[in-house]
Structures are given as structure tokens and as C-alpha cells.
MARFIGU-735448 format. One record per residue: residue number from 1; x, y, z of N, C-alpha, C, O in turn; chain; residue in three letters. Coordinates in steps of 0.2 Angstrom, whole numbers, plus 5000, padded with zeros to 4 digits. Layout:
N
<k->NUM, n.X->X, n.Y->Y, n.Z->Z, ca.X->X, ca.Y->Y, ca.Z->Z, c.X->X, c.Y->Y, c.Z->Z, o.X->X, o.Y->Y, o.Z->Z, c->A, r->ala>
...
REM end
This chain:
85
<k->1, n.X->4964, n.Y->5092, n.Z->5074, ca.X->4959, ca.Y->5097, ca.Z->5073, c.X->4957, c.Y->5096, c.Z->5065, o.X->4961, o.Y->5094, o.Z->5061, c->A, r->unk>
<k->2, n.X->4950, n.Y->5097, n.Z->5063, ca.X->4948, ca.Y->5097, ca.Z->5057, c.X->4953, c.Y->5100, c.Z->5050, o.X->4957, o.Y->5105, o.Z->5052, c->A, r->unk>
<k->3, n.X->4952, n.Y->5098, n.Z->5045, ca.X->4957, ca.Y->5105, ca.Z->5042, c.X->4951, c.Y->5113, c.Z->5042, o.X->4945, o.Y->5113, o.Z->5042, c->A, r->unk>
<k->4, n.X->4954, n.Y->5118, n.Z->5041, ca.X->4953, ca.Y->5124, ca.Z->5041, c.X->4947, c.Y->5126, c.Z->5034, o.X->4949, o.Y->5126, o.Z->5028, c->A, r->unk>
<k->5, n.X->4941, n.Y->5128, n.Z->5036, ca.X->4936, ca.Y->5129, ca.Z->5029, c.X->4939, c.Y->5135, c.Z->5026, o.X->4938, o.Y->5139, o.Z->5031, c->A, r->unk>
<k->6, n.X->4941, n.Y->5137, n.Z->5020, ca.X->4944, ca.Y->5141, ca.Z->5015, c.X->4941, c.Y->5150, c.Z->5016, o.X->4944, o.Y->5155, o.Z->5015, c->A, r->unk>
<k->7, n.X->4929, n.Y->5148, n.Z->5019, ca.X->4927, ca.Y->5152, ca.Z->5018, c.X->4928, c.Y->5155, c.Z->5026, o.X->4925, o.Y->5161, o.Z->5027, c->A, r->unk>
<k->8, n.X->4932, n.Y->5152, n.Z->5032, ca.X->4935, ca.Y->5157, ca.Z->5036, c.X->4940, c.Y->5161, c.Z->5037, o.X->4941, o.Y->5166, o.Z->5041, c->A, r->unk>
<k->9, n.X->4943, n.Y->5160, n.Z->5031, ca.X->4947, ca.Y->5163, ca.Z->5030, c.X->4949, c.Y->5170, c.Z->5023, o.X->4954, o.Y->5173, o.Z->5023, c->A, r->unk>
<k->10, n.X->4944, n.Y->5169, n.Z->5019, ca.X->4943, ca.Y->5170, ca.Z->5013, c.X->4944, c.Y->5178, c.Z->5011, o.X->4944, o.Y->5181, o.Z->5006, c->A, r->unk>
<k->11, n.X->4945, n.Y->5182, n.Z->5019, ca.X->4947, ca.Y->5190, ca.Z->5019, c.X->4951, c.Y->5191, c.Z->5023, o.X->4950, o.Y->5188, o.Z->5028, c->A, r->unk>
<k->12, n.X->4956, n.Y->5197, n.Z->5023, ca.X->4959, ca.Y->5200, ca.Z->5027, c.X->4957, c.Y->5202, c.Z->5035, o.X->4952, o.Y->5206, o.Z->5035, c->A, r->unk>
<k->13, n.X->4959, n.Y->5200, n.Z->5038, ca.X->4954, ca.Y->5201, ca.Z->5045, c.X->4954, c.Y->5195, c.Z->5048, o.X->4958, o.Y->5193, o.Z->5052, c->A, r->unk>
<k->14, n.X->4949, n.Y->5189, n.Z->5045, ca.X->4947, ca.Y->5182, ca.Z->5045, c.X->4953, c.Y->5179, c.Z->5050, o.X->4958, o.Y->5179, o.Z->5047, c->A, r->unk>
<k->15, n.X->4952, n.Y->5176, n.Z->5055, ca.X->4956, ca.Y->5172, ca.Z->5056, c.X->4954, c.Y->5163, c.Z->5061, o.X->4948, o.Y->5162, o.Z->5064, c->A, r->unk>
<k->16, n.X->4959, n.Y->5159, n.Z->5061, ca.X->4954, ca.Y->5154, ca.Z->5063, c.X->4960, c.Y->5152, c.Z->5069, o.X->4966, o.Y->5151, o.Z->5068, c->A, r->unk>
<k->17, n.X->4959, n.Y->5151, n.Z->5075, ca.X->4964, ca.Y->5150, ca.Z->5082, c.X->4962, c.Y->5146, c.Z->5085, o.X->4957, o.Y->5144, o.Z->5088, c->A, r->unk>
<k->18, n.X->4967, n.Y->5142, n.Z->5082, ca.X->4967, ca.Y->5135, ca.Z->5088, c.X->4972, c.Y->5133, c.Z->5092, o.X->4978, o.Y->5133, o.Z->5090, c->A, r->unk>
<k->19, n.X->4970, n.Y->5132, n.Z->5099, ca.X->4974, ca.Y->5134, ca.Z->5106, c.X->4974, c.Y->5126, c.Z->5108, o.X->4969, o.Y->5122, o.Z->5107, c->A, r->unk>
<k->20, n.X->4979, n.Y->5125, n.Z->5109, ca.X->4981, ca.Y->5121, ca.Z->5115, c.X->4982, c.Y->5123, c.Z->5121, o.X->4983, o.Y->5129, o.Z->5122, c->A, r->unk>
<k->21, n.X->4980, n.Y->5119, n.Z->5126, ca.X->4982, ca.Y->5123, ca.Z->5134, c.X->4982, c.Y->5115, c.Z->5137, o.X->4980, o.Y->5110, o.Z->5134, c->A, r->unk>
<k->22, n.X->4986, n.Y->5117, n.Z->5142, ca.X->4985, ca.Y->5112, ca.Z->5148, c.X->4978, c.Y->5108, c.Z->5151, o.X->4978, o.Y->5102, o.Z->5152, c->A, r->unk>
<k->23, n.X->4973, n.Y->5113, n.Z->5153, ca.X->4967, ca.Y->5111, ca.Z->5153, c.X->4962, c.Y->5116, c.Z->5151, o.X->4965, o.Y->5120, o.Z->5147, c->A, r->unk>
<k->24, n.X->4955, n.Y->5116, n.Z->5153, ca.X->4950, ca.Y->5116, ca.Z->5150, c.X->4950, c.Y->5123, c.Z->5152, o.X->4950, o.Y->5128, o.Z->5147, c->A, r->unk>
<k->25, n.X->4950, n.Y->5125, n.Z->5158, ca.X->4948, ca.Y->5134, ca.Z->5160, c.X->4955, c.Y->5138, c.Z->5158, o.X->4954, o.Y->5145, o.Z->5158, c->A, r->unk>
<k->26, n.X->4962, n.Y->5134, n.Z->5156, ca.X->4964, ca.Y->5139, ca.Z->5152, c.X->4963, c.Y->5140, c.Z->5145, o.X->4963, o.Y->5146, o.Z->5143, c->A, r->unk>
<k->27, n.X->4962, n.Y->5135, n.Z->5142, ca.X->4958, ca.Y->5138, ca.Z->5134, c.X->4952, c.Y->5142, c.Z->5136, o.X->4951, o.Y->5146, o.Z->5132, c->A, r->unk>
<k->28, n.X->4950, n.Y->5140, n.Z->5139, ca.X->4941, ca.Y->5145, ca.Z->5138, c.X->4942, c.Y->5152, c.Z->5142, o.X->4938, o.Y->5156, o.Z->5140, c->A, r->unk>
<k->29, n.X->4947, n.Y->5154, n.Z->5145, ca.X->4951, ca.Y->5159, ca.Z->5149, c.X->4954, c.Y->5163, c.Z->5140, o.X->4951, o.Y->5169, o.Z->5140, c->A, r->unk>
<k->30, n.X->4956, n.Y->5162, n.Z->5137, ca.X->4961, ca.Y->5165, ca.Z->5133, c.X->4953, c.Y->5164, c.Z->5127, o.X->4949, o.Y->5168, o.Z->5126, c->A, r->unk>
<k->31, n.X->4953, n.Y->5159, n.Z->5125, ca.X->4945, ca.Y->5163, ca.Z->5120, c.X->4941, c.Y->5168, c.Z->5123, o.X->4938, o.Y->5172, o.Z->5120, c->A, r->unk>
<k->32, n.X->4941, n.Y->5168, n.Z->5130, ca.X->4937, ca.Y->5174, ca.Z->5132, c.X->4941, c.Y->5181, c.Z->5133, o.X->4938, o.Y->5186, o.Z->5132, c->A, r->unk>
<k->33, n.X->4947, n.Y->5181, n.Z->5135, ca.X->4951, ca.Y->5186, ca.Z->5132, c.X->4948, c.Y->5188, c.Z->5124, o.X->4944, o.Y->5193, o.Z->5123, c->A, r->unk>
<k->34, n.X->4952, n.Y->5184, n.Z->5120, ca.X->4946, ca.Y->5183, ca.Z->5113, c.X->4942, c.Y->5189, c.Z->5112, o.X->4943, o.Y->5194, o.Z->5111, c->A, r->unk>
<k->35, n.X->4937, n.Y->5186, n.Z->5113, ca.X->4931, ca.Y->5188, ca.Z->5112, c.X->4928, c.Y->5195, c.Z->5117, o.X->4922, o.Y->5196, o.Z->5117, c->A, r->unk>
<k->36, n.X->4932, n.Y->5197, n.Z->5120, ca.X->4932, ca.Y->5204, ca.Z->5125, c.X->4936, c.Y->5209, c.Z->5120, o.X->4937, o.Y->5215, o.Z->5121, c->A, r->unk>
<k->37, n.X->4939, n.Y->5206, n.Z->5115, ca.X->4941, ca.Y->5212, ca.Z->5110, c.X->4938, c.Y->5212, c.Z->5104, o.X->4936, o.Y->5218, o.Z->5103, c->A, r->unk>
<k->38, n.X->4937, n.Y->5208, n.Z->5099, ca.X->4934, ca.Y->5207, ca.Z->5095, c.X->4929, c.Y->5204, c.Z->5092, o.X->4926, o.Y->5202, o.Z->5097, c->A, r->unk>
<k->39, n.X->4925, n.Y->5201, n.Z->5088, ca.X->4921, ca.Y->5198, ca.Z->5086, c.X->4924, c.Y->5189, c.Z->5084, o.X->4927, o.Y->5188, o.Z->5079, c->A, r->unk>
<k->40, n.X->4922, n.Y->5185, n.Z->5089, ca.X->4921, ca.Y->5181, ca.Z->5090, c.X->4916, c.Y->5175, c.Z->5090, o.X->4911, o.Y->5175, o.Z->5093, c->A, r->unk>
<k->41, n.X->4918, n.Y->5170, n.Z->5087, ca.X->4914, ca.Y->5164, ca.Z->5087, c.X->4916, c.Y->5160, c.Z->5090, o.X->4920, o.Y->5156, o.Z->5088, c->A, r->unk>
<k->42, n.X->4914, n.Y->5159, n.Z->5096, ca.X->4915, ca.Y->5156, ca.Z->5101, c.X->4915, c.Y->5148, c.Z->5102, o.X->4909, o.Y->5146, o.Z->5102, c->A, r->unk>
<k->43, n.X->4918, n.Y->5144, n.Z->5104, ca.X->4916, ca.Y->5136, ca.Z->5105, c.X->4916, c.Y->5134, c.Z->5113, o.X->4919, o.Y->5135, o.Z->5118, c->A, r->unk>
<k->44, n.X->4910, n.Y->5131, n.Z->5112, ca.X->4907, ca.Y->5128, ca.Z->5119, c.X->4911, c.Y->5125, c.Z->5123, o.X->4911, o.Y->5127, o.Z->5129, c->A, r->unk>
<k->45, n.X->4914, n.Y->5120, n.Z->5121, ca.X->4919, ca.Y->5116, ca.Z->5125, c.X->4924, c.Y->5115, c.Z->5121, o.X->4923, o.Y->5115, o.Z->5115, c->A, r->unk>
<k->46, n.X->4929, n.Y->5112, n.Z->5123, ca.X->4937, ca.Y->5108, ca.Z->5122, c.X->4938, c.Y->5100, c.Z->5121, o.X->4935, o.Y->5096, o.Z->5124, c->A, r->unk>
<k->47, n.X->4941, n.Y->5099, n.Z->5115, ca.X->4942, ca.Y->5091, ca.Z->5113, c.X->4948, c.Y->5091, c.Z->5118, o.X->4951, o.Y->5095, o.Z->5121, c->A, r->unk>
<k->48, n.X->4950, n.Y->5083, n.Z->5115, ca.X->4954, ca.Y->5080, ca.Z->5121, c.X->4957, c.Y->5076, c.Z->5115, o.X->4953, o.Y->5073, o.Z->5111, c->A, r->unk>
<k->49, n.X->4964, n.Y->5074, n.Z->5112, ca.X->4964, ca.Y->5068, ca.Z->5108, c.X->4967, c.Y->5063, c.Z->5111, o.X->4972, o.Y->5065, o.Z->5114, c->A, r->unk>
<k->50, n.X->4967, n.Y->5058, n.Z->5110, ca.X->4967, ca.Y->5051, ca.Z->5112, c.X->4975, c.Y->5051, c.Z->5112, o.X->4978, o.Y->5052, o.Z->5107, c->A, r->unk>
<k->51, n.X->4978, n.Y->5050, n.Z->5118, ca.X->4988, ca.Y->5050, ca.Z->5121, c.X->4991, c.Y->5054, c.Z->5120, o.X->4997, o.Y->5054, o.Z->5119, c->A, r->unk>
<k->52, n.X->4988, n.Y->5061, n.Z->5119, ca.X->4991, ca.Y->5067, ca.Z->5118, c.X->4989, c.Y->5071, c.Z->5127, o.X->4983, o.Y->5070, o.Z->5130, c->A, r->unk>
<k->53, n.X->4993, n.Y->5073, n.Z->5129, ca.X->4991, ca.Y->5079, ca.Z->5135, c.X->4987, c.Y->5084, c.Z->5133, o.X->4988, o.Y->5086, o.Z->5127, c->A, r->unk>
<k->54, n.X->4981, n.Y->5087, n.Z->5137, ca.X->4981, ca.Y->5094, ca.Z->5136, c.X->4974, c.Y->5094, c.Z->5133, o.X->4970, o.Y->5089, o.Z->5133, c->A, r->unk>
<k->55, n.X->4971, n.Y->5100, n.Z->5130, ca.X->4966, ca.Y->5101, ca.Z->5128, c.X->4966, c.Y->5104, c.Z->5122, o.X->4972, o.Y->5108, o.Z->5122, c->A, r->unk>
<k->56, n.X->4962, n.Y->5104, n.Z->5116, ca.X->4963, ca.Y->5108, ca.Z->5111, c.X->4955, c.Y->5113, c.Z->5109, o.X->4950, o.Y->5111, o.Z->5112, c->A, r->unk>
<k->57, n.X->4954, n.Y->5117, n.Z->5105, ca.X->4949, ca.Y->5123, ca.Z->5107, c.X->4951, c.Y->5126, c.Z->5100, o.X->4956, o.Y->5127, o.Z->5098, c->A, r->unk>
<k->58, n.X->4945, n.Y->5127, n.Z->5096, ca.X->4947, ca.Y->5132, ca.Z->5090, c.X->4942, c.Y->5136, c.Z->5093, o.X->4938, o.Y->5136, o.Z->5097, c->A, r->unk>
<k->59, n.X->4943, n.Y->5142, n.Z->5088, ca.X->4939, ca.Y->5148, ca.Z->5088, c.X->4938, c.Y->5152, c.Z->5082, o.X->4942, o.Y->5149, o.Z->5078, c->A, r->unk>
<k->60, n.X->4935, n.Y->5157, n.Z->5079, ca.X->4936, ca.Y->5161, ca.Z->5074, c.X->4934, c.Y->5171, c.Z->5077, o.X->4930, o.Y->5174, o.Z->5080, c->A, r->unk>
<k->61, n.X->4940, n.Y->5172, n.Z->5072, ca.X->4939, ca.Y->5179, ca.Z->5075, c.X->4940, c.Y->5184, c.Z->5069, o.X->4943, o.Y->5184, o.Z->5063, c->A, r->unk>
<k->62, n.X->4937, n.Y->5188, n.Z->5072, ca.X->4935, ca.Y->5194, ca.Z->5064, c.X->4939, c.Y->5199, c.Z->5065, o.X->4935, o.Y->5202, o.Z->5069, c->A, r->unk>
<k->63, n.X->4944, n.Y->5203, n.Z->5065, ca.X->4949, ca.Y->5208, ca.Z->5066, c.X->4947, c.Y->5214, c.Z->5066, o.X->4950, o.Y->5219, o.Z->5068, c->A, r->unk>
<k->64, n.X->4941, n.Y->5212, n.Z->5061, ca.X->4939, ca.Y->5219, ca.Z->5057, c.X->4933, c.Y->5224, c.Z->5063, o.X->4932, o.Y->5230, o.Z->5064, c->A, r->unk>
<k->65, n.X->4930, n.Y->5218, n.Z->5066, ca.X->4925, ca.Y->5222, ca.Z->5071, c.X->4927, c.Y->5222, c.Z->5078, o.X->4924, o.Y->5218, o.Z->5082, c->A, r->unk>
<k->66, n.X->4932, n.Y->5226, n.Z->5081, ca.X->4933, ca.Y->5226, ca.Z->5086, c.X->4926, c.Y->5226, c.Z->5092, o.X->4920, o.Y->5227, o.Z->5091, c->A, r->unk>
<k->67, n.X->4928, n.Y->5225, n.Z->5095, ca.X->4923, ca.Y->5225, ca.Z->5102, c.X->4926, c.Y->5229, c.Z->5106, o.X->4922, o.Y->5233, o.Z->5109, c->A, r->unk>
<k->68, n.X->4933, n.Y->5230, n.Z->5108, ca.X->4934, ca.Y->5235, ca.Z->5113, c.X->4942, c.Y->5236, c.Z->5112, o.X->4946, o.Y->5232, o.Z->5112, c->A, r->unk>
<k->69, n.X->4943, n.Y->5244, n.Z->5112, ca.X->4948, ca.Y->5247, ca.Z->5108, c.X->4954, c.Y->5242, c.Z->5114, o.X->4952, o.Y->5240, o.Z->5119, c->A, r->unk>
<k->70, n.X->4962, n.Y->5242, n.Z->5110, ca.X->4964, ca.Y->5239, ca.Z->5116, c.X->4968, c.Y->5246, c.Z->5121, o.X->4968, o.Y->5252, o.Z->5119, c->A, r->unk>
<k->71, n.X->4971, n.Y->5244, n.Z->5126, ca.X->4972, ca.Y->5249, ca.Z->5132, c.X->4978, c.Y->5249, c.Z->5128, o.X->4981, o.Y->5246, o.Z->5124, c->A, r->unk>
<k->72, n.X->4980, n.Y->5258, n.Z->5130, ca.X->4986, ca.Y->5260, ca.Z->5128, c.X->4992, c.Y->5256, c.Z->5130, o.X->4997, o.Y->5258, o.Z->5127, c->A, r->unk>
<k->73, n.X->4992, n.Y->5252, n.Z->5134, ca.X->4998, ca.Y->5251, ca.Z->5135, c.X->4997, c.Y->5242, c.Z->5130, o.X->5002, o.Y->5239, o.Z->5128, c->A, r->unk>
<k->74, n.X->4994, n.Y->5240, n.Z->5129, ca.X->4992, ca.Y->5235, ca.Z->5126, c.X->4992, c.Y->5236, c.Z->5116, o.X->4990, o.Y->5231, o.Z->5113, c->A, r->unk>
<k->75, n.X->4993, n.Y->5240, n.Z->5114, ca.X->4993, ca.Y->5242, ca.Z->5108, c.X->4999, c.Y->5241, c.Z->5104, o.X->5004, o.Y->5244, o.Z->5106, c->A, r->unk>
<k->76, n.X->4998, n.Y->5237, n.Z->5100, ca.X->5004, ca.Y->5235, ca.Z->5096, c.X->5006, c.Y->5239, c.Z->5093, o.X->5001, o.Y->5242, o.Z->5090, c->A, r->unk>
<k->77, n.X->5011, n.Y->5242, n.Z->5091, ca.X->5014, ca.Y->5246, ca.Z->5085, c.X->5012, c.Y->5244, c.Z->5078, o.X->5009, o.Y->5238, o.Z->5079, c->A, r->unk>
<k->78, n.X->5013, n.Y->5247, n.Z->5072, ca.X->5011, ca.Y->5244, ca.Z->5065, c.X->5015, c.Y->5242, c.Z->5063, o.X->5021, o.Y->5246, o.Z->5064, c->A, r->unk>
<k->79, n.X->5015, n.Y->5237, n.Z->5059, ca.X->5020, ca.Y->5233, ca.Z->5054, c.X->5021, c.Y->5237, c.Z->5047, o.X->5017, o.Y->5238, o.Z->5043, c->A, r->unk>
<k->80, n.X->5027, n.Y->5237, n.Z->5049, ca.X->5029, ca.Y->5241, ca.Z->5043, c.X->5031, c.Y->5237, c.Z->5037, o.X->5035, o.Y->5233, o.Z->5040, c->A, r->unk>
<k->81, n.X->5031, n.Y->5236, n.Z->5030, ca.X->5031, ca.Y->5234, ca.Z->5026, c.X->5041, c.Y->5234, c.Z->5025, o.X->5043, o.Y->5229, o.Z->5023, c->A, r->unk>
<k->82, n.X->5044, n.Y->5239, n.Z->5027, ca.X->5051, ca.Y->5239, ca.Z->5025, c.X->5054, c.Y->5237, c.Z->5032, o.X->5060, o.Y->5236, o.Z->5033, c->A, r->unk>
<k->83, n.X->5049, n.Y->5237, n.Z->5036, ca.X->5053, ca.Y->5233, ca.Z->5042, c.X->5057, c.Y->5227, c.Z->5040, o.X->5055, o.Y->5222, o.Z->5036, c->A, r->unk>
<k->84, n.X->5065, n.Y->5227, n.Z->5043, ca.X->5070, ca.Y->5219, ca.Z->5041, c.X->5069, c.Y->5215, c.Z->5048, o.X->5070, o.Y->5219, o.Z->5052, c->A, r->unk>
<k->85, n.X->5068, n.Y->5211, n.Z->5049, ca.X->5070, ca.Y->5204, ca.Z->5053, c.X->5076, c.Y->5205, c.Z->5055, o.X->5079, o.Y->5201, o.Z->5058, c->A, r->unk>
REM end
């Protein structure tokens, strides 16, 4: 994969996801997950790299603008800053 450009990442929220999967309709399966929650920028299709298995897929995702609240049972608890490992 390219390296990551600085201005996707450049705020809190910003993030840049890049998926490996087995083949093609499971990467495009889980970006579409993606993108059913938040604001996403989507990619058309999956590279492939030359003697490696599998598909690879990036994406960019904005944290900050949800698209649809997640289901209570799907709702992560908050990280706590005093929370230990």
C-alpha cells in the first residue's frame, strides 16, 4: 500500500483503514459495513500484490460524522484514560 498522506490524518477522528481479506466481496463487505456508520470515502475496487494471497482495499473514515447511531448492543463502552492493561 502507498504510504498514508499526513492530511488524512491530520485530526482526531480522521482515520485511514486498510483491509486485507481473502477476496474481493469480503473487503467490499466490511467497507460497506464502513460506511453504513460513518462518513466514509469509499474505494471502487481491491489491488491484488504480486505472490502474496488475498486482496487489499484502503479506505478513509471520519469518526466525527456519524451516519447512523450504533445499536445498543453494538456500543462500545468509553475508554478511560486511568483505565490499566
Amino acid at each position: 500500500m502507498d504510504p498514508i498522506n499526513e492530511a488524512h490524518v491530520s485530526e482526531p477522528g480522521l482515520l485511514v483503514v486498510d483491509v486485507a481479506a481473502a477476496d474481493d466481496a469480503t473487503a467490499l463487505a466490511f467497507q460497506q459495513l464502513l460506511a453504513e456508520r460513518w462518513a466514509t470515502a469509499t474505494a471502487e475496487r481491491t489491488t491484488r500484490d504480486a505472490g502474496e494471497p488475498g486482496v487489499r482495499l484502503r479506505c478513509y473514515l471520519d469518526l466525527r460524522q456519524p451516519i447512523s447511531p450504533p445499536a445498543p448492543d453494538e456500543a462500545l463502552p468509553p475508554v478511560s484514560a486511568a483505565a490499566s492493561p
